[in-house]
DRENDO-1510 file (C-alpha; in Angstrom, 1 decimal, always signed):
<recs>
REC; n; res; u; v; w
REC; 1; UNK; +0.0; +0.0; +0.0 .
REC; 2; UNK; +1.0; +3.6; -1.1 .
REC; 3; UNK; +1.0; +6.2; +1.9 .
REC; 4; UNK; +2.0; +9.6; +0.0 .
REC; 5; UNK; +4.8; +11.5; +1.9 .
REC; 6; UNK; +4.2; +15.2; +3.2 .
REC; 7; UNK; +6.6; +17.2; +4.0 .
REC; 8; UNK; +6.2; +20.5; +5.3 .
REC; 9; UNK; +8.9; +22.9; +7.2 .
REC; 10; UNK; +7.9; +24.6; +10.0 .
REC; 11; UNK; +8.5; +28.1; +8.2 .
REC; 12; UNK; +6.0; +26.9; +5.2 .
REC; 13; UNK; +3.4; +26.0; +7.9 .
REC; 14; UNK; +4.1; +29.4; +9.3 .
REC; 15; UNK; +3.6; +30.8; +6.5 .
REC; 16; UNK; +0.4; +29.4; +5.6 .
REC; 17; UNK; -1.1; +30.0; +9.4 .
REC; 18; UNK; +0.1; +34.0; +8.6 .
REC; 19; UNK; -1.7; +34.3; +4.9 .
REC; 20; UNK; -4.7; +32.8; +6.1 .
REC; 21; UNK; -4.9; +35.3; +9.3 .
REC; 22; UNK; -4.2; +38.3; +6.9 .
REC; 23; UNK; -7.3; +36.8; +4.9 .
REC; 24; UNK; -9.7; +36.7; +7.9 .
REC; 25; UNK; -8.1; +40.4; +8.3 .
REC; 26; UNK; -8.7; +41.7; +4.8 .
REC; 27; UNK; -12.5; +40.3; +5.3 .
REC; 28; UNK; -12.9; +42.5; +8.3 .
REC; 29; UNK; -11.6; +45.5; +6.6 .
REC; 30; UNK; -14.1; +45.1; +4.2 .
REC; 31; UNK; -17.0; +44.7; +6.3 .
REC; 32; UNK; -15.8; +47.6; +8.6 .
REC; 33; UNK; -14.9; +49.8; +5.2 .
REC; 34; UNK; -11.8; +50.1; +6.3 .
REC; 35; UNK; -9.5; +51.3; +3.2 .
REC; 36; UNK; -7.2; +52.7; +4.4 .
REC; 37; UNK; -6.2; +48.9; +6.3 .
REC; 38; UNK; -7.5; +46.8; +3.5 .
REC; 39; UNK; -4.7; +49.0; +1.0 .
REC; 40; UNK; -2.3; +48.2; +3.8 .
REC; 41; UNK; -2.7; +44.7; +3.3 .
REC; 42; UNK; -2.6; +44.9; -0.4 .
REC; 43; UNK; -0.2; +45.2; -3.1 .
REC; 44; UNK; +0.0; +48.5; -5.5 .
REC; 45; UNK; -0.3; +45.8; -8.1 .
REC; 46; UNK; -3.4; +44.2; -7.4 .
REC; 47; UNK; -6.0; +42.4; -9.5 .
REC; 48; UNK; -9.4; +41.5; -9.0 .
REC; 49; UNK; -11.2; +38.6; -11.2 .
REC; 50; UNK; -14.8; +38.7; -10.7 .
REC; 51; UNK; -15.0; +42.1; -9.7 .
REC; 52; UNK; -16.6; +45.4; -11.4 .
REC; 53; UNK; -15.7; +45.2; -15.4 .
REC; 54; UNK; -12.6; +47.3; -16.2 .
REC; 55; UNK; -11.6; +47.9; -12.0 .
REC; 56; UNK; -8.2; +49.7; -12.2 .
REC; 57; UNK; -5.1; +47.3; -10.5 .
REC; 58; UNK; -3.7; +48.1; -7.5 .
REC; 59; UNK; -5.0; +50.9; -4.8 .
REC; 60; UNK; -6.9; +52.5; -7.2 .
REC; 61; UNK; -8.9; +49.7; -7.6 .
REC; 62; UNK; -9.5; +49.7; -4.2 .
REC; 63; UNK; -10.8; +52.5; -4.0 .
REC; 64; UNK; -13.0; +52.7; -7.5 .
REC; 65; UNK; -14.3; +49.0; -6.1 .
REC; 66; UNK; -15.9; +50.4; -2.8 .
REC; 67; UNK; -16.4; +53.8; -4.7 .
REC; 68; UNK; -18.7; +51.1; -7.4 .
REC; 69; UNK; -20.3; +49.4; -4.1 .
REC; 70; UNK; -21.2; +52.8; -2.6 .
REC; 71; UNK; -23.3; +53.1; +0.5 .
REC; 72; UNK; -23.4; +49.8; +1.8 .
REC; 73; UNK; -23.7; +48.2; +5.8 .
REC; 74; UNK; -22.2; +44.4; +5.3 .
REC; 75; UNK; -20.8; +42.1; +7.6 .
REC; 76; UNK; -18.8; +39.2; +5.8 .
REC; 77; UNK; -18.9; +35.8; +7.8 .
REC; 78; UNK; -16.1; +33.4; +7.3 .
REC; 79; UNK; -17.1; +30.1; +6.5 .
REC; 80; UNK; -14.5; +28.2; +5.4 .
REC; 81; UNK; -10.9; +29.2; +5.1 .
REC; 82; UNK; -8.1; +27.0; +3.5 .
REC; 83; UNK; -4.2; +27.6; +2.1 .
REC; 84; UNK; -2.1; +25.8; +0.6 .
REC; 85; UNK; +1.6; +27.9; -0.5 .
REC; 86; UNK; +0.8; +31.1; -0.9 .
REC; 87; UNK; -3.2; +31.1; -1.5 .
REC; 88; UNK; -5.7; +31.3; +0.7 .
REC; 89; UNK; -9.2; +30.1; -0.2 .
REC; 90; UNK; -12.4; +32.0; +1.9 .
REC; 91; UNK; -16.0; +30.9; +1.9 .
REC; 92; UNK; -18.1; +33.4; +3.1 .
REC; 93; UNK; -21.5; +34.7; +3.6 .
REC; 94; UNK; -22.1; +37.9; +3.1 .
REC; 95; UNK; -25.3; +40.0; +5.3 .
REC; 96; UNK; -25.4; +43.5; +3.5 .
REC; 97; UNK; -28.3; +46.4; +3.2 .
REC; 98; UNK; -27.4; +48.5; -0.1 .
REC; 99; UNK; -28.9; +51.3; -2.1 .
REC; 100; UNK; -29.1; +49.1; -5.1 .
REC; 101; UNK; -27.2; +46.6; -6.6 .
REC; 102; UNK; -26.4; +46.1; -10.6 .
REC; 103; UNK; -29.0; +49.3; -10.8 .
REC; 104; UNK; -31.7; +47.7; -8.8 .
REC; 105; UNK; -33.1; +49.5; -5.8 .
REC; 106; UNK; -32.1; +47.7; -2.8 .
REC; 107; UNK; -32.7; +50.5; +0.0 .
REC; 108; UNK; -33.9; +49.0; +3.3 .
REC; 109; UNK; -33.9; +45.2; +2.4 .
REC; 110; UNK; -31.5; +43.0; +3.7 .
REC; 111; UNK; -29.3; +40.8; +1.3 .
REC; 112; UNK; -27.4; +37.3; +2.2 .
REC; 113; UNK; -25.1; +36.0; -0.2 .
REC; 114; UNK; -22.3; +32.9; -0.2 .
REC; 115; UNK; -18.9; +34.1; -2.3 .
REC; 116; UNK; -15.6; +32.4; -2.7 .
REC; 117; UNK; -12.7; +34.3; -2.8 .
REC; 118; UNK; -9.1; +33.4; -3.5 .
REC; 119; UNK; -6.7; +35.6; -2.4 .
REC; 120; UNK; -3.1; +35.4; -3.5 .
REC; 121; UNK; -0.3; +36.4; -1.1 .
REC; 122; UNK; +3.3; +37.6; -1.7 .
REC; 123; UNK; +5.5; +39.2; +1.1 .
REC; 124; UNK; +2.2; +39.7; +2.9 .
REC; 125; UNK; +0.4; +41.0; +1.0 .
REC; 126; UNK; -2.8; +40.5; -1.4 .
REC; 127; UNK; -1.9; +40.9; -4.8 .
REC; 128; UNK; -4.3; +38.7; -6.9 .
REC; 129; UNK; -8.0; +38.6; -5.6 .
REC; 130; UNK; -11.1; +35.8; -7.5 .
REC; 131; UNK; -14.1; +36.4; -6.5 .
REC; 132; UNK; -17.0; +34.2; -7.6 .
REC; 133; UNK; -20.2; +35.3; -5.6 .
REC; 134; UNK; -24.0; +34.0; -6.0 .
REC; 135; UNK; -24.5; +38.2; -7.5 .
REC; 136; UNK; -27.8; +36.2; -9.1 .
REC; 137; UNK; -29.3; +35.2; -5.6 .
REC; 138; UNK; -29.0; +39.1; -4.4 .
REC; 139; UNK; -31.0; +40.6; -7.7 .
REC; 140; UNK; -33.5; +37.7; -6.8 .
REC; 141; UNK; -33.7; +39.0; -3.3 .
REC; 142; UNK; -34.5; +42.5; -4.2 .
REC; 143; UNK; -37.0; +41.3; -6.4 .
REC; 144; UNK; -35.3; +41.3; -9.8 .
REC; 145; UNK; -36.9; +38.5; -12.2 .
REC; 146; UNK; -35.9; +36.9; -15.2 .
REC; 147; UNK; -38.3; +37.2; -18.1 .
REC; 148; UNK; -38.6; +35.1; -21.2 .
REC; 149; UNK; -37.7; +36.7; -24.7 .
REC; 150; UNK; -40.3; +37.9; -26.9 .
REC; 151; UNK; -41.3; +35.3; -29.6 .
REC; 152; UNK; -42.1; +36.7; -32.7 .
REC; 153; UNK; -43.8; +34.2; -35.0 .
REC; 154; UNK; -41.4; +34.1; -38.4 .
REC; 155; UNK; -44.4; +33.6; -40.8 .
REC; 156; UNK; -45.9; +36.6; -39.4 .
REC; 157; UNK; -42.9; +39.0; -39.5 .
REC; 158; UNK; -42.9; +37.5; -43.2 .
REC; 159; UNK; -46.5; +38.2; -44.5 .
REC; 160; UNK; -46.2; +41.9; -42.5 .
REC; 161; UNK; -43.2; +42.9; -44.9 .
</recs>
């Protein structure tokens, strides 16, 4: 029988515990609004996947992210937090009130949402963020709906022309 070897060094394990405590730490700069300790914690050369379409890199993006978010009372809750290297993998749940989200109104009603987030770590620091967060679920909670194309009947459009 196989029993794979692992092999870890106590500064790689130390390493890991510290990324994943300056995850939990990002998260709670976030939910506080914190900006100037979330760009603190993260490198001038930052990227976000999954964010806002065209978000600058680095602390400008920071700051055009939350400036995109606007008004907003959240609380992230850490689900889930794993590493491995220099990545750190948070599952979260996100309890947030917002003026409106993706243009709809969303003043007064409270919106929960799971994400996943990894962050990427170098010298302490973020410098890659993914996000990938259930952004459908929250239009659905402040009433958004989906609606069905129009069919337009071909031999119709046909004997109108």
């Amino acid at each position: 029988m196989f029993a794979p070897q692992t092999t870890m060094d106590r500064a790689s394990c130390e390493s890991i515990a510290r990324n994943k405590e300056l995850a939990r730490q990002w998260f709670h700069h976030i939910s506080t609004g914190n900006l100037d300790g979330l760009r603190a914690m993260t490198s001038e050369n930052w990227v976000m996947v999954g964010g806002p379409p065209d978000l600058p890199s680095g602390h400008e993006g920071i700051r055009m992210l939350f400036e995109h978010i606007g008004d907003i009372d959240q609380t992230w809750t850490i689900e889930d937090v794993i590493a491995e290297n220099d990545k750190v993998v948070v599952r979260a749940t996100n309890t947030c009130v917002q003026e409106s989200f993706f243009g709809v109104p969303g003043a007064g009603i409270t919106q929960v949402f799971s994400a996943t987030f990894i962050l990427h770590f170098a010298d302490g620091l973020v410098i890659n963020t993914w996000r990938n967060a259930a952004d459908l679920q929250r239009l659905f909670q402040l009433g958004a709906r989906i609606l069905p194309p129009e069919h337009t009947d071909p031999q119709a459009t046909a004997r109108a022309e």
